[in-house]
PyMOL commands that place a pseudoatom at each C-alpha (Angstrom):
pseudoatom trace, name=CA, resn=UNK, resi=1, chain=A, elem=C, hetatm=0, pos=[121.988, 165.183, 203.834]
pseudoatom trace, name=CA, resn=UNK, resi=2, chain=A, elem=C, hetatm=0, pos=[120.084, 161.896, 203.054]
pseudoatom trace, name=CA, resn=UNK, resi=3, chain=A, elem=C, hetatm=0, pos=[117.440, 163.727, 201.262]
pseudoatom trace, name=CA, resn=UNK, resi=4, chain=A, elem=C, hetatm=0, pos=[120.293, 164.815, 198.896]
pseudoatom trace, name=CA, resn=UNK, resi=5, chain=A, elem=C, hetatm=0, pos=[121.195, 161.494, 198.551]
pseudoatom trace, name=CA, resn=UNK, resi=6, chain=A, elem=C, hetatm=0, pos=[118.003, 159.951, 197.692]
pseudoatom trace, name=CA, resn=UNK, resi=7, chain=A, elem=C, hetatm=0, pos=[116.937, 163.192, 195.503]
pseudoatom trace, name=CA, resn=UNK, resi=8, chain=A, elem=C, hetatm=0, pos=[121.169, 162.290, 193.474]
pseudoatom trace, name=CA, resn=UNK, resi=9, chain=A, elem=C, hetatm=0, pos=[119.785, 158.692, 193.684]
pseudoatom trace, name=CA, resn=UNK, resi=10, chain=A, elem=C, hetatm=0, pos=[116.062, 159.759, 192.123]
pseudoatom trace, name=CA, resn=UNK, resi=11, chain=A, elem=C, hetatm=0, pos=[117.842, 161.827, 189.243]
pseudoatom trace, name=CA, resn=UNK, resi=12, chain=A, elem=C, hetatm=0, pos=[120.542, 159.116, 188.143]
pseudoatom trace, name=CA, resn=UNK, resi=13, chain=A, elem=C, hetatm=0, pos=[117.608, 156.440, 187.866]
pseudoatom trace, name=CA, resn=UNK, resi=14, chain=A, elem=C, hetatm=0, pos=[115.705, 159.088, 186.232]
pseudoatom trace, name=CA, resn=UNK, resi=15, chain=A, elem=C, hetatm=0, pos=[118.199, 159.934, 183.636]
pseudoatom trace, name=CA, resn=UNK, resi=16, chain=A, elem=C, hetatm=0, pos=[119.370, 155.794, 182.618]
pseudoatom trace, name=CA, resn=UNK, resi=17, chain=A, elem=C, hetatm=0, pos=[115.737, 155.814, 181.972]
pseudoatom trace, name=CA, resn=UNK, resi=18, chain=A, elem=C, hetatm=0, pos=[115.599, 158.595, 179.419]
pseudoatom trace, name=CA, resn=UNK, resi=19, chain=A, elem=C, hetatm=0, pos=[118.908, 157.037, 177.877]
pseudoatom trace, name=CA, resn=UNK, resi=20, chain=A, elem=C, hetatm=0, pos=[117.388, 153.400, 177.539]
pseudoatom trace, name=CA, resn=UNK, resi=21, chain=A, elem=C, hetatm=0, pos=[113.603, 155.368, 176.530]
pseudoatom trace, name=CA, resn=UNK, resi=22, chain=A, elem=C, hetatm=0, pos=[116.018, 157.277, 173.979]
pseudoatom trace, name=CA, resn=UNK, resi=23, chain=A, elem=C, hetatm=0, pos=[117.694, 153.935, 172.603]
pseudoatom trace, name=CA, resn=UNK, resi=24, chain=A, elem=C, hetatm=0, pos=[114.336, 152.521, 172.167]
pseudoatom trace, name=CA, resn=UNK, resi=25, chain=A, elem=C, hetatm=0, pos=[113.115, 155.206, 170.190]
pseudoatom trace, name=CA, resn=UNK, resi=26, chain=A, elem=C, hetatm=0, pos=[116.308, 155.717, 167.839]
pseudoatom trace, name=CA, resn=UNK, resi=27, chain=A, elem=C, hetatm=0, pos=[116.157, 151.673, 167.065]
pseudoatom trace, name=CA, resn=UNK, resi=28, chain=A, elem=C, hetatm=0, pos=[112.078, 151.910, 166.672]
pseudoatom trace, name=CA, resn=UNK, resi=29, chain=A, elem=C, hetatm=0, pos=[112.968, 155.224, 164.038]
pseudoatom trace, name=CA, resn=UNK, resi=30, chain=A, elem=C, hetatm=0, pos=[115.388, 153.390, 162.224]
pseudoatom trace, name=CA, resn=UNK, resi=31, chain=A, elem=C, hetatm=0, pos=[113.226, 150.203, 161.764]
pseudoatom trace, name=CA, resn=UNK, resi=32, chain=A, elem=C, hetatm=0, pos=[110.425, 152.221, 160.175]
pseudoatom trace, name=CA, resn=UNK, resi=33, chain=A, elem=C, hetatm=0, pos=[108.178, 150.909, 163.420]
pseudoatom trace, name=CA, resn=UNK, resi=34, chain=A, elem=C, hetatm=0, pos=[107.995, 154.896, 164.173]
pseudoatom trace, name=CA, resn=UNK, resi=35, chain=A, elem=C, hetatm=0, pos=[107.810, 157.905, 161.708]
pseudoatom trace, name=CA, resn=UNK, resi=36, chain=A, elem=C, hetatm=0, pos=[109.560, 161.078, 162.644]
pseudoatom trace, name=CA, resn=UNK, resi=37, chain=A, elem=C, hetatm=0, pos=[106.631, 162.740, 160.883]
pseudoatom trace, name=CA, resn=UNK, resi=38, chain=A, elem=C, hetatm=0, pos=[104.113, 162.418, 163.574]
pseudoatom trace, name=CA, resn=UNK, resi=39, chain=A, elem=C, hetatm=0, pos=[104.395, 165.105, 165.549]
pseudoatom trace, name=CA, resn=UNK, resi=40, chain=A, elem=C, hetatm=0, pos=[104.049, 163.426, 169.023]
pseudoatom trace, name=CA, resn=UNK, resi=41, chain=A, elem=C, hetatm=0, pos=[106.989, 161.005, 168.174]
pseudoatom trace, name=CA, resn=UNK, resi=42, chain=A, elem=C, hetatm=0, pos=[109.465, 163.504, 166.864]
pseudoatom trace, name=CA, resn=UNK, resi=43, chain=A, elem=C, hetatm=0, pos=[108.846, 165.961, 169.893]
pseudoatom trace, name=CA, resn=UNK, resi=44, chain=A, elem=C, hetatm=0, pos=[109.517, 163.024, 172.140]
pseudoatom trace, name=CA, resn=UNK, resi=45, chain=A, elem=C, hetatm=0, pos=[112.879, 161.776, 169.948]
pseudoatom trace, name=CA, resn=UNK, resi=46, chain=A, elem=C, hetatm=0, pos=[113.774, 165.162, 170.124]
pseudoatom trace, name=CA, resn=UNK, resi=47, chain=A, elem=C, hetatm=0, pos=[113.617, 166.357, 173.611]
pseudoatom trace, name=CA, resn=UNK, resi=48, chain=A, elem=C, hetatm=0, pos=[115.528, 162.402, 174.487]
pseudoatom trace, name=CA, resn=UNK, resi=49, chain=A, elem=C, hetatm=0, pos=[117.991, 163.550, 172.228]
pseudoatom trace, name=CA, resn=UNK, resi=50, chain=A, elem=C, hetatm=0, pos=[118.694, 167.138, 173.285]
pseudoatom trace, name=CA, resn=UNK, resi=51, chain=A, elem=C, hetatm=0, pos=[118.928, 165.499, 176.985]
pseudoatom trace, name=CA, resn=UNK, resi=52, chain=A, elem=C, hetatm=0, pos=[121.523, 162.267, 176.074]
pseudoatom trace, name=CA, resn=UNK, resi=53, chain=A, elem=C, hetatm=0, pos=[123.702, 163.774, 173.128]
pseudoatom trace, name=CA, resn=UNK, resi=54, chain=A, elem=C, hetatm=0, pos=[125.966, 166.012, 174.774]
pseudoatom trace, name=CA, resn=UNK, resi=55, chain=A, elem=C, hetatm=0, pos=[127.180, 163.530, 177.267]
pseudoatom trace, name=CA, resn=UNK, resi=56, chain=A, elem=C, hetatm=0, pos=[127.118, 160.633, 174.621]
pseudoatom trace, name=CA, resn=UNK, resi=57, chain=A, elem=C, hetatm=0, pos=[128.735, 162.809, 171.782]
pseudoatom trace, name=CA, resn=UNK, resi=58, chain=A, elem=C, hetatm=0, pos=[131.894, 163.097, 174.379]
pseudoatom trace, name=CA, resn=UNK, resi=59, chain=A, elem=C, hetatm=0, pos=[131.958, 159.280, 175.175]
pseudoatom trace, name=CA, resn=UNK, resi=60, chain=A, elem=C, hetatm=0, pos=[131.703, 158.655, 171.468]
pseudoatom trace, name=CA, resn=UNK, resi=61, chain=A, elem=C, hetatm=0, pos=[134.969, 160.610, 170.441]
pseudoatom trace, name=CA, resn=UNK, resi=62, chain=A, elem=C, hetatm=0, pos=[136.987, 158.068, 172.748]
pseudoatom trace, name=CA, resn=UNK, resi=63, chain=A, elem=C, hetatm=0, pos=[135.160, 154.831, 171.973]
pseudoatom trace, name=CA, resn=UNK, resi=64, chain=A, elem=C, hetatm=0, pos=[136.397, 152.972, 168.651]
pseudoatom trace, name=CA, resn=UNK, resi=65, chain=A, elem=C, hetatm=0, pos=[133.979, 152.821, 165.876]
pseudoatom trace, name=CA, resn=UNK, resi=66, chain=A, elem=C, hetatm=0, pos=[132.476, 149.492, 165.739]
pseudoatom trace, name=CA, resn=UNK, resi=67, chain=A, elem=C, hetatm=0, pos=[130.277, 150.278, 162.469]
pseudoatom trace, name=CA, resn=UNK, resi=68, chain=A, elem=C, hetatm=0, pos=[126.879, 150.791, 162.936]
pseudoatom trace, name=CA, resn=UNK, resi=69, chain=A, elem=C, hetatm=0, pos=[127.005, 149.546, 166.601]
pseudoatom trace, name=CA, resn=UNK, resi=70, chain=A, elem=C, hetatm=0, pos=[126.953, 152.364, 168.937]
pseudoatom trace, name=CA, resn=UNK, resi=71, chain=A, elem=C, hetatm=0, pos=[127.435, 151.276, 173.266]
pseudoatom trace, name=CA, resn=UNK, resi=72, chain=A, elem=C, hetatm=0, pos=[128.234, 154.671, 173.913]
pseudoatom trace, name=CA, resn=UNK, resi=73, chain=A, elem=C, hetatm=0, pos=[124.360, 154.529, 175.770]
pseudoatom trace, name=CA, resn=UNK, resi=74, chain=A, elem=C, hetatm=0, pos=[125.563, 151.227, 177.591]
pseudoatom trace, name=CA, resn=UNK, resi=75, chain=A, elem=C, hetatm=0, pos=[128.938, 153.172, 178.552]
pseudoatom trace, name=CA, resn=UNK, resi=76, chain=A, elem=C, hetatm=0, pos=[127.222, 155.922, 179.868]
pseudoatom trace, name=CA, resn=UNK, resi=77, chain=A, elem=C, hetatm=0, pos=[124.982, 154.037, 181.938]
pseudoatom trace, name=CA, resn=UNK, resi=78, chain=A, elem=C, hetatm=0, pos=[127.764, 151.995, 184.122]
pseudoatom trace, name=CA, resn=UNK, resi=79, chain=A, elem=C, hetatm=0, pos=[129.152, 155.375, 184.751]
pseudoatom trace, name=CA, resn=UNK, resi=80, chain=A, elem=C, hetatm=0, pos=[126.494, 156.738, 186.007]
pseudoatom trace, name=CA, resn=UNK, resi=81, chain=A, elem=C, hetatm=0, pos=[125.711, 153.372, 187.964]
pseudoatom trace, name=CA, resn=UNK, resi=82, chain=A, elem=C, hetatm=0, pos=[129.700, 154.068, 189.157]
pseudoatom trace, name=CA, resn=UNK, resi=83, chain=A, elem=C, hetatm=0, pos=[129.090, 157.424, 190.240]
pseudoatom trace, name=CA, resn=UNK, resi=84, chain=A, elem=C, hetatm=0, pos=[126.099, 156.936, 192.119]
pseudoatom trace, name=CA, resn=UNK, resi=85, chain=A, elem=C, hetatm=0, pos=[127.375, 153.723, 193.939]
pseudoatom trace, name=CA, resn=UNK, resi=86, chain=A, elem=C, hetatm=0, pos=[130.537, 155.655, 194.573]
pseudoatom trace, name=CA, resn=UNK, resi=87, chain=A, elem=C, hetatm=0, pos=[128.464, 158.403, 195.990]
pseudoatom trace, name=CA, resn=UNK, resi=88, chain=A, elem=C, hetatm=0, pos=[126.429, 156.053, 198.673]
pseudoatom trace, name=CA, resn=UNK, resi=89, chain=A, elem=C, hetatm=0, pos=[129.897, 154.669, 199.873]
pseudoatom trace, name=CA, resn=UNK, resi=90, chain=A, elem=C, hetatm=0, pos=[131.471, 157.680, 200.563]
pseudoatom trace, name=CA, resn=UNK, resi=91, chain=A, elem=C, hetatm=0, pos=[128.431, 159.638, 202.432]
pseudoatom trace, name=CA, resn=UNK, resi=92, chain=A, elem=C, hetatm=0, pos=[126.071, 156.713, 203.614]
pseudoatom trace, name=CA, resn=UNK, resi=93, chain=A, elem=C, hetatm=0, pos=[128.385, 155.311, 205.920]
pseudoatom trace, name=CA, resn=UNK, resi=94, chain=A, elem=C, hetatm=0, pos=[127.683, 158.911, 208.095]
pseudoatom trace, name=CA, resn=UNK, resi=95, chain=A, elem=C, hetatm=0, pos=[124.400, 159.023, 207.508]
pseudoatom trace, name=CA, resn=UNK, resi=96, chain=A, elem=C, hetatm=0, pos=[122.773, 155.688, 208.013]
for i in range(1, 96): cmd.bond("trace and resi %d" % i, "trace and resi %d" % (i + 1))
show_as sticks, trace
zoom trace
């Protein structure tokens, strides 16, 4: 059972990465610091983006729109934080 737990553990950290790797991106895109025409870039934008916009399309329908400023990432990533602390309490306790 700790395995499971450290292999939840590995894929949380592993996904807030990919979100904040995906923000990154989006901000460098729309700054002009990145083109979307280079191959390497766009394949890299898009696989980020096939992984992060399902959960933070769902967020986005209940946050309010605040113009161009979008926390759904941010929102997404104390959840996930939640969960996974929420996780440890509940099973650690037995295990450690």
């Amino acid at each position: 059972m700790k395995s499971v737990l450290i292999l939840f553990d590995q894929a949380i950290s592993l996904y807030i990465w990919i979100l904040i790797i995906n923000a990154i991106i989006s901000w460098l895109v729309a700054f002009n610091i990145l083109n979307t025409g280079n191959r390497f870039v766009y394949s890299i934008l898009d696989f980020s983006y096939k992984l992060t916009a399902p959960p933070l399309n769902y967020i986005r329908k209940f946050l309010p729109n605040l113009g161009s400023i979008d926390i759904s990432p941010a929102v997404l990533i104390l959840a996930l934080l939640f969960l996974r602390n929420l996780v440890f309490e509940m099973f650690a306790p037995t295990l450690f």
